[in-house]
N, C-alpha and C positions, 0 to 999 in steps of 0.2 A: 576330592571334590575340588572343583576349579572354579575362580569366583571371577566374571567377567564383568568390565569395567567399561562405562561409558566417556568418552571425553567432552567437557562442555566446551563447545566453544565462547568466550568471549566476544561480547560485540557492541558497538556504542546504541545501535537503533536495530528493532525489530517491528513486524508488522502480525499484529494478532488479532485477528476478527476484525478484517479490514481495518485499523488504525495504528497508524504510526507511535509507536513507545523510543523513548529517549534516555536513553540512561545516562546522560552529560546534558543535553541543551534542554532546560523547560520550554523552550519558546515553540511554540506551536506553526510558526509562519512554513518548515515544512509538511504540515500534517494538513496546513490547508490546500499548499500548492498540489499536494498528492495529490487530494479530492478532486480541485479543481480539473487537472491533468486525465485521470480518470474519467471524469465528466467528458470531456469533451473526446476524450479517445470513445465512449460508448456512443455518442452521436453521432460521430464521424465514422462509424459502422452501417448507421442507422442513416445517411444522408441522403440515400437515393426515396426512400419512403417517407420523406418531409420533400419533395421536390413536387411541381406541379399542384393540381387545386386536389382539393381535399371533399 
């Protein structure tokens, strides 16, 4: 019987269910900038259908 082995990787920061986790920094000031960045990267998709009158 052969037993197969997963390797975890190590990492400082992961993203799970859209938020930023920190396994060193409690400070949150990336977890906003993410959102923030997000945010406007989905409107900037969205910019031709915000243009002209409504």
């Amino acid at each position: 019987m052969s037993t197969m082995y997963t390797q975890i990787e190590n990492v400082e920061s992961y993203i799970y269910m859209g938020q930023r986790y920190s396994t060193r920094n409690k400070n949150q000031d990336k977890e906003i900038q993410r959102r923030i960045t997000a945010g406007w990267t989905a409107f900037a998709k969205h910019r031709d259908n915000f243009k002209g009158n409504i």
